[in-house]
Each structure stands twice: as structure tokens, then as C-alpha cells.
N, CA, C and O atoms as a Tinker XYZ file with bonds, in Angstrom:
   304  protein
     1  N     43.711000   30.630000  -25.073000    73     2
     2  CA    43.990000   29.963000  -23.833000    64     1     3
     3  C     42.979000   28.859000  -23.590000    63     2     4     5
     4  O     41.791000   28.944000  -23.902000    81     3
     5  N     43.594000   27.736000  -22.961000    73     3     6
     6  CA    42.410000   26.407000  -22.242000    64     5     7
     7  C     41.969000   26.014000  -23.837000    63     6     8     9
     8  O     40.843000   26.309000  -24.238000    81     7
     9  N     42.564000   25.596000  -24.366000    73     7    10
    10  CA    42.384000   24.229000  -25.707000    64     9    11
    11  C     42.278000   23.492000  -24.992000    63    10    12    13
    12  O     41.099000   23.153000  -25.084000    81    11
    13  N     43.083000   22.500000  -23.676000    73    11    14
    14  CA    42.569000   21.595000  -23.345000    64    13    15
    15  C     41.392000   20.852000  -23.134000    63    14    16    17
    16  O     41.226000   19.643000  -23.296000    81    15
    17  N     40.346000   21.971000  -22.638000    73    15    18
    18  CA    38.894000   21.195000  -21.814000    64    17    19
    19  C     37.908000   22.436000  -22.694000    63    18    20    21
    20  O     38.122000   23.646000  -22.768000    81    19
    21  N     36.892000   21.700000  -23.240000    73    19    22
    22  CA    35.745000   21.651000  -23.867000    64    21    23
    23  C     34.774000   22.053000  -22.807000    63    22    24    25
    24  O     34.956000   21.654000  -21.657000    81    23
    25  N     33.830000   22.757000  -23.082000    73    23    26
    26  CA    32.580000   23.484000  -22.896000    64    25    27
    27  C     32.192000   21.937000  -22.908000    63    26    28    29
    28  O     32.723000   21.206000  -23.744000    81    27
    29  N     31.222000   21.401000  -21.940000    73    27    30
    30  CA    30.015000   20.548000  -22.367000    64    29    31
    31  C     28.630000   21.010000  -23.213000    63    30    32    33
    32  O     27.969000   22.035000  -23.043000    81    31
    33  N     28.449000   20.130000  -23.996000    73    31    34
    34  CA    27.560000   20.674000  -24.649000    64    33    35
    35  C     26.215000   20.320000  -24.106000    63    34    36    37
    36  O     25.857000   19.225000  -23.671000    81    35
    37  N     25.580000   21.345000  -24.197000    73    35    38
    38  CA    24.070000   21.074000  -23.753000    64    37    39
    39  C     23.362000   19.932000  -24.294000    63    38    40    41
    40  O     23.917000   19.468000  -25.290000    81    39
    41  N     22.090000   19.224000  -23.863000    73    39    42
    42  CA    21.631000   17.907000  -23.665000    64    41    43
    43  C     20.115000   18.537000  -24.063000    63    42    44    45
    44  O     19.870000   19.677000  -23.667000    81    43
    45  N     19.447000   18.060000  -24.574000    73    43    46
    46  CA    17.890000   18.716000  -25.326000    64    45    47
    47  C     17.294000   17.333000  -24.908000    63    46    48    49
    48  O     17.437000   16.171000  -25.288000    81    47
    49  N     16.217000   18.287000  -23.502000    73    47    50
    50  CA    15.352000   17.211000  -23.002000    64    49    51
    51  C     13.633000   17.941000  -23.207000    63    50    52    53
    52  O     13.154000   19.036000  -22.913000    81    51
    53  N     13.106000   16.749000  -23.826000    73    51    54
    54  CA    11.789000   17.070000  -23.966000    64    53    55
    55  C     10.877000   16.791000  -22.513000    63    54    56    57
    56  O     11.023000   16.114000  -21.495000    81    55
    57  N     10.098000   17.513000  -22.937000    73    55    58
    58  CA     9.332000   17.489000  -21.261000    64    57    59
    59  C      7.880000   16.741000  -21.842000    63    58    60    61
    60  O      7.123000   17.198000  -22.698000    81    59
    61  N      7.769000   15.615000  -21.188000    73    59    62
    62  CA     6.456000   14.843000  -21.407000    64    61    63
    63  C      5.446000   15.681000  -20.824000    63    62    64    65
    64  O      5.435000   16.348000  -19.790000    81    63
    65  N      4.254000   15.412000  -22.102000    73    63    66
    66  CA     3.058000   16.293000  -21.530000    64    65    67
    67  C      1.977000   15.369000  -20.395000    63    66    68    69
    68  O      1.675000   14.176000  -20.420000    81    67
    69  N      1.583000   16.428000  -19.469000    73    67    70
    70  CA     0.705000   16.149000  -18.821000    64    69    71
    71  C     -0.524000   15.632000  -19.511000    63    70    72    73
    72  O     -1.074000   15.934000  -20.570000    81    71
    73  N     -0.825000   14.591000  -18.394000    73    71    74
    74  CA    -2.365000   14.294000  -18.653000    64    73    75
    75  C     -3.189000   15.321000  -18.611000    63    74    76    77
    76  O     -3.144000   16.459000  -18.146000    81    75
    77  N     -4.069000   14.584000  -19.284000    73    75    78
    78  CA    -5.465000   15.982000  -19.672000    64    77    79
    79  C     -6.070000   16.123000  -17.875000    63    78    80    81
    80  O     -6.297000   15.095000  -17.238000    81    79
    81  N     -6.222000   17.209000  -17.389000    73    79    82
    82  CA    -7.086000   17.761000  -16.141000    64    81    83
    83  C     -8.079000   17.472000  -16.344000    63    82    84    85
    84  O     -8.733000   17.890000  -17.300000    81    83
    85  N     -8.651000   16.299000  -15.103000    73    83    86
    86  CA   -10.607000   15.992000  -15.198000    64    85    87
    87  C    -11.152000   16.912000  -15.596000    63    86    88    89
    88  O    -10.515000   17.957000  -15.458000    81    87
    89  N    -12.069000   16.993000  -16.040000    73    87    90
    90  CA   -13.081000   18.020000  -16.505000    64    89    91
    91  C    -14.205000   17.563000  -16.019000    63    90    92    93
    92  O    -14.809000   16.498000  -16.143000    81    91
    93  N    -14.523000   19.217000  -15.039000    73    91    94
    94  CA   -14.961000   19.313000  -13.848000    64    93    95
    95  C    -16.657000   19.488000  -14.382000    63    94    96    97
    96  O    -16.790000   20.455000  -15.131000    81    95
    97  N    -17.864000   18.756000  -14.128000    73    95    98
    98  CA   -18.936000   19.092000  -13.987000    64    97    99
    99  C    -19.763000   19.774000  -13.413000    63    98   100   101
   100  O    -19.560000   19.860000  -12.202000    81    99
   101  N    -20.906000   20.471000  -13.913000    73    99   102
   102  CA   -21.406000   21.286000  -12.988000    64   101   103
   103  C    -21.522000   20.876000  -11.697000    63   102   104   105
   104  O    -20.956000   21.285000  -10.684000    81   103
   105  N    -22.439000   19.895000  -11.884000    73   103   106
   106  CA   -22.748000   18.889000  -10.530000    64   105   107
   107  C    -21.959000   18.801000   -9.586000    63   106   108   109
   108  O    -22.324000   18.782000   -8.410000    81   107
   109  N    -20.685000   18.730000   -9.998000    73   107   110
   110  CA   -19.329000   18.137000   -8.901000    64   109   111
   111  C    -18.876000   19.822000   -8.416000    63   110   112   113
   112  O    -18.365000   20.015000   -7.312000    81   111
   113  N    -19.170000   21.092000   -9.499000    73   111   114
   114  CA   -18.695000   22.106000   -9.081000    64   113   115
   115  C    -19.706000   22.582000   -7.753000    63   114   116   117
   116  O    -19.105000   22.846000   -6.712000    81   115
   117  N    -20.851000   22.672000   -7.749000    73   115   118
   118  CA   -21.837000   22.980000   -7.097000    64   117   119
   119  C    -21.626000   21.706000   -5.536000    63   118   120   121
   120  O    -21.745000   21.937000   -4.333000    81   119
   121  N    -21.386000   20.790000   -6.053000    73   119   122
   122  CA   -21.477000   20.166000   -4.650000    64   121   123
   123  C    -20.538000   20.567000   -3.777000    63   122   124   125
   124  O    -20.876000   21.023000   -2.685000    81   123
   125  N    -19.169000   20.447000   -4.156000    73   123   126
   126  CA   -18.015000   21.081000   -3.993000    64   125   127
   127  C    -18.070000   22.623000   -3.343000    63   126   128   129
   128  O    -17.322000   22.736000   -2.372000    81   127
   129  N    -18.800000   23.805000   -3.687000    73   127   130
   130  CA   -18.932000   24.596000   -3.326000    64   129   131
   131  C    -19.831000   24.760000   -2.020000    63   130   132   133
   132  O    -19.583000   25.670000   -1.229000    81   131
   133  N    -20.993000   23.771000   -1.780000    73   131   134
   134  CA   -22.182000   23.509000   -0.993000    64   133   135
   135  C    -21.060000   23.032000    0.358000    63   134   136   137
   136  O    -21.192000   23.373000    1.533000    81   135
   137  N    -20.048000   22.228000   -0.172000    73   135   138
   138  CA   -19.227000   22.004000    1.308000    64   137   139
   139  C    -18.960000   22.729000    1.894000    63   138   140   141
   140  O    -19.456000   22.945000    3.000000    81   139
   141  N    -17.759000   23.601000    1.177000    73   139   142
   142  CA   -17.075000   24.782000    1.496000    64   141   143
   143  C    -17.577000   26.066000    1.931000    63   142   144   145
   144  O    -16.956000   26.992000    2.453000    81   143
   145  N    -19.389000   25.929000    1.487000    73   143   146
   146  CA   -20.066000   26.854000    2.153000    64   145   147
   147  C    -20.430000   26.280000    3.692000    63   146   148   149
   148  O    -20.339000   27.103000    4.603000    81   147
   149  N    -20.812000   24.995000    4.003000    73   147   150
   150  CA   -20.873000   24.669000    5.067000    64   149   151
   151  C    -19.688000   24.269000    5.919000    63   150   152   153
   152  O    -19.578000   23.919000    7.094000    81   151
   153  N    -19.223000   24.365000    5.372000    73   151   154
   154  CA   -17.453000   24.058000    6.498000    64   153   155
   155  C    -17.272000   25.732000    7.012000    63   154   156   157
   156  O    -16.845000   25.937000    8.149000    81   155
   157  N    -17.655000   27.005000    6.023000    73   155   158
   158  CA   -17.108000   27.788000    6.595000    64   157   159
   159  C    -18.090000   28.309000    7.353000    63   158   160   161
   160  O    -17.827000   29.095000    8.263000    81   159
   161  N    -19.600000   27.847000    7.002000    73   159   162
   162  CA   -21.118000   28.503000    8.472000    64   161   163
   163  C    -20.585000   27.648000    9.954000    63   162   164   165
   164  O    -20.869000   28.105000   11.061000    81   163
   165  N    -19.750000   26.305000    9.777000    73   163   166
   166  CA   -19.414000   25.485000   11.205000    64   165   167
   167  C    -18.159000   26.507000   11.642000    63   166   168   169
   168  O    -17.948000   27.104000   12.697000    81   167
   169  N    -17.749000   26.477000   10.948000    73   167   170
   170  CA   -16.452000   27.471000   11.366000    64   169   171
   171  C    -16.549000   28.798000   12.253000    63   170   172   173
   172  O    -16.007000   29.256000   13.259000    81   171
   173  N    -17.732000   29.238000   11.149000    73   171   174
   174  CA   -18.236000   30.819000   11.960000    64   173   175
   175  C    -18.673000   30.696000   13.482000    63   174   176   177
   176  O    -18.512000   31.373000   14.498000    81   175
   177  N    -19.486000   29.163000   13.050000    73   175   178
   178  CA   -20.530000   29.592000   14.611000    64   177   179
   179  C    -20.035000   29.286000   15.486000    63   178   180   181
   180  O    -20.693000   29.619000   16.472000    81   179
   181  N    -18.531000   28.432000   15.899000    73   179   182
   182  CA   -17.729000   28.118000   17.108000    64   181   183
   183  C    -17.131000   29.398000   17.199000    63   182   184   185
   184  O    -17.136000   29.617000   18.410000    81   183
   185  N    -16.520000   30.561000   16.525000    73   183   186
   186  CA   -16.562000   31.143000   16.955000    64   185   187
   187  C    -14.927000   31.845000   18.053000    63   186   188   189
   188  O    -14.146000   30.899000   18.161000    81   187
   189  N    -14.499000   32.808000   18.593000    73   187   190
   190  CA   -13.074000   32.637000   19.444000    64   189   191
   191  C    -13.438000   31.689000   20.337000    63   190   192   193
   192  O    -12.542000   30.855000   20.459000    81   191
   193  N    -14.317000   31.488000   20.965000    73   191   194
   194  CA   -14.363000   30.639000   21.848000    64   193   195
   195  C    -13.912000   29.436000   21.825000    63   194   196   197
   196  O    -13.367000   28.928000   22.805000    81   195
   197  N    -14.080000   28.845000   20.730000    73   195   198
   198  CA   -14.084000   27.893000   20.111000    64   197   199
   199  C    -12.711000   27.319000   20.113000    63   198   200   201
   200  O    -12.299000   26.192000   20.385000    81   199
   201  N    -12.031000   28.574000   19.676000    73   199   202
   202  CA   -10.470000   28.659000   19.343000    64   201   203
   203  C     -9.354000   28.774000   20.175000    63   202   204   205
   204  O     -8.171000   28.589000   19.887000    81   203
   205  N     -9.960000   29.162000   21.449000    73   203   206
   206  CA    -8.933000   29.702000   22.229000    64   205   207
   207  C     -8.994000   28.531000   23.237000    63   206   208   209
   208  O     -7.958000   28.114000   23.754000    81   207
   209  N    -10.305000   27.955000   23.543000    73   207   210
   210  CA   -10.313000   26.762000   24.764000    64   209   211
   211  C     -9.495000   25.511000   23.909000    63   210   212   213
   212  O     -9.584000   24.997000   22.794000    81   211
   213  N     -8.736000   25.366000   25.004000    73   211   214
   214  CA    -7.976000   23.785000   23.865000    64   213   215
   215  C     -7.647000   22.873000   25.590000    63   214   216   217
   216  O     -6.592000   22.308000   25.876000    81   215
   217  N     -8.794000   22.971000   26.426000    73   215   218
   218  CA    -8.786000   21.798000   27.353000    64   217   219
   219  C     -9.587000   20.577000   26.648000    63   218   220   221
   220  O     -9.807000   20.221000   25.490000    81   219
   221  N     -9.908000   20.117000   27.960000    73   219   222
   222  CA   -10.387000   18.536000   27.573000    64   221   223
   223  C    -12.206000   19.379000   27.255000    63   222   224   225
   224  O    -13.049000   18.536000   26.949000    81   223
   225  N    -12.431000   20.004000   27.282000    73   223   226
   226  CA   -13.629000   20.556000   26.849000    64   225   227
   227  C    -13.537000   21.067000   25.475000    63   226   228   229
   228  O    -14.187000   20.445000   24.635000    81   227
   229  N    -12.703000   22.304000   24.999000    73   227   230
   230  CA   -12.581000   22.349000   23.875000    64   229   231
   231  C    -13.528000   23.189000   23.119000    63   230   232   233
   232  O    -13.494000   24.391000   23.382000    81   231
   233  N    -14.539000   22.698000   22.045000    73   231   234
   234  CA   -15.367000   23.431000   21.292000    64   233   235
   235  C    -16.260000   22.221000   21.739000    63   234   236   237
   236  O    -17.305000   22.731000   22.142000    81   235
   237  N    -16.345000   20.753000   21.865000    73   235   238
   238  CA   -17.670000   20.428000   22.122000    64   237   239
   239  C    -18.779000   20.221000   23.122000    63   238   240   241
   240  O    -19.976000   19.933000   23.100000    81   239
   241  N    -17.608000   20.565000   24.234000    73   239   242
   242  CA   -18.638000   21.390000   25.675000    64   241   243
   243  C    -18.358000   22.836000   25.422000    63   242   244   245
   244  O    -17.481000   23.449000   24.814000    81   243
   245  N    -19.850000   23.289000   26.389000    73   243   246
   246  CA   -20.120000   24.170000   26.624000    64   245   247
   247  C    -19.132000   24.894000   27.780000    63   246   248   249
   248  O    -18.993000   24.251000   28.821000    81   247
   249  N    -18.421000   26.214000   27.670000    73   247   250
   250  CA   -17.797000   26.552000   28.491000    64   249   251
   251  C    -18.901000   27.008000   30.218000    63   250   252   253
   252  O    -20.046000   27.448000   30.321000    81   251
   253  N    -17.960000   26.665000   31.185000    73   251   254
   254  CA   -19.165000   26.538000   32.772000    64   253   255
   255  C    -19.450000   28.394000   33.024000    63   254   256   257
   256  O    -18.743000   29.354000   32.718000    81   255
   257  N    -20.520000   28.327000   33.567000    73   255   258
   258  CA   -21.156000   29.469000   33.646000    64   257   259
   259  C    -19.984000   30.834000   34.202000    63   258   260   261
   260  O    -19.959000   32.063000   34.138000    81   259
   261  N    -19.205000   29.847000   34.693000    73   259   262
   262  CA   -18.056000   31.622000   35.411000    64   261   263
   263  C    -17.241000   32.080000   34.467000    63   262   264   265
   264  O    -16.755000   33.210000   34.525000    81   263
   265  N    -16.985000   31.145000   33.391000    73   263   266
   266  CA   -15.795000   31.348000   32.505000    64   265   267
   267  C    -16.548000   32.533000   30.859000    63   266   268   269
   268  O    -15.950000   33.189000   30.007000    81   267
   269  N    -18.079000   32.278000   31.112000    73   267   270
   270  CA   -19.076000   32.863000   30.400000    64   269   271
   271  C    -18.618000   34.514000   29.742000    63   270   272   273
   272  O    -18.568000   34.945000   28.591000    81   271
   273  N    -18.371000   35.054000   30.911000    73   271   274
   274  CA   -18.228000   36.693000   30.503000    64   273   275
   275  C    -16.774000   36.935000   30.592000    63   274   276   277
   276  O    -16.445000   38.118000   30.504000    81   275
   277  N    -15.706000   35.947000   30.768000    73   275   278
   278  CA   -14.191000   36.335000   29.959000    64   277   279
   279  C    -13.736000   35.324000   29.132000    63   278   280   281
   280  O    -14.180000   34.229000   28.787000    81   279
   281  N    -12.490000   36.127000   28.843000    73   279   282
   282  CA   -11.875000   34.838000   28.135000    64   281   283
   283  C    -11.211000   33.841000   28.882000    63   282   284   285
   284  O    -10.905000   33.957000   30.069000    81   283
   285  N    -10.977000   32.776000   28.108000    73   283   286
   286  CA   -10.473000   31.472000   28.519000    64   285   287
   287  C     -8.644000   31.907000   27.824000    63   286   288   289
   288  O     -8.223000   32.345000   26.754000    81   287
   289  N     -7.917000   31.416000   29.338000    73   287   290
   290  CA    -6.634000   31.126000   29.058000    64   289   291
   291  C     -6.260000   29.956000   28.032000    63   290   292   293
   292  O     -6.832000   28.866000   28.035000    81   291
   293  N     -4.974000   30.400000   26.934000    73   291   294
   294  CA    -4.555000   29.470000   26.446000    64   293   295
   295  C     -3.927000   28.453000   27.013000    63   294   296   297
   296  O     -2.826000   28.834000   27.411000    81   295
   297  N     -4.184000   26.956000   27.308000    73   295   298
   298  CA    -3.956000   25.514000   28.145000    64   297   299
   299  C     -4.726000   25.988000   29.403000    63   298   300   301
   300  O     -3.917000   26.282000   30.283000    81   299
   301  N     -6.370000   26.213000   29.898000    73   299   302
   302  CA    -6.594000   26.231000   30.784000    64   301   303
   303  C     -7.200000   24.744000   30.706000    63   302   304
   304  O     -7.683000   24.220000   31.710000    81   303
């Protein structure tokens, strides 16, 4: 049955190789790591506080002395 219509035949595609991956130096590994250690000590020290105030104050004021011993509403 179906002589009429032919199977297409498959198509053989080569896959171009990638360029070679920089090769990473100590130097560049270590600096690289020195960030990521300090991005995540800034990270730590803001803290929930930090996270939860998203007024016009934010993380780079200081929250006012009443708001001190609770939390801050999300959009206060």
C-alpha cells in the first residue's frame, strides 16, 4: 500500500565546532572569587531589613527609631 509518496530521506548536518573556551587564569579565578566573596559579606550585612523596606528610604537610610523593634510593612 502508498507506492505513491516516498519517505523523505534524512539530510546529514554537521554541527560546527565551538570555539575553544578562554582559559581561565589563576589571577582572573581568584579575583573573580574575591568579588563574589564581597558581594555576598554586602548582602549579609543589609540584612531582612534591608529587604523588606522598599520606601523612598530603602536599605540606604537608616530605618527611624519607632520602626526599630518591628518589622516594616511591605510598600510602607
Amino acid at each position: 500500500m502508498g507506492g505513491m509518496f516516498k519517505a523523505p530521506k534524512p539530510t546529514v548536518v554537521t554541527a560546527a565546532e565551538p570555539p575553544p573556551a578562554p582559559v581561565a587564569t589563576p589571577a582572573t579565578v581568584a579575583a573573580a572569587g574575591q568579588t563574589a566573596r564581597l558581594e555576598n559579606q554586602d548582602r549579609a550585612r543589609r540584612g531582612l531589613v534591608g529587604t523588606i523596606a522598599t520606601s523612598e528610604r530603602g536599605v540606604l537610610e537608616a530605618a527611624p527609631r519607632l520602626a526599630a523593634g518591628r518589622k516594616t510593612l511591605l510598600g510602607e
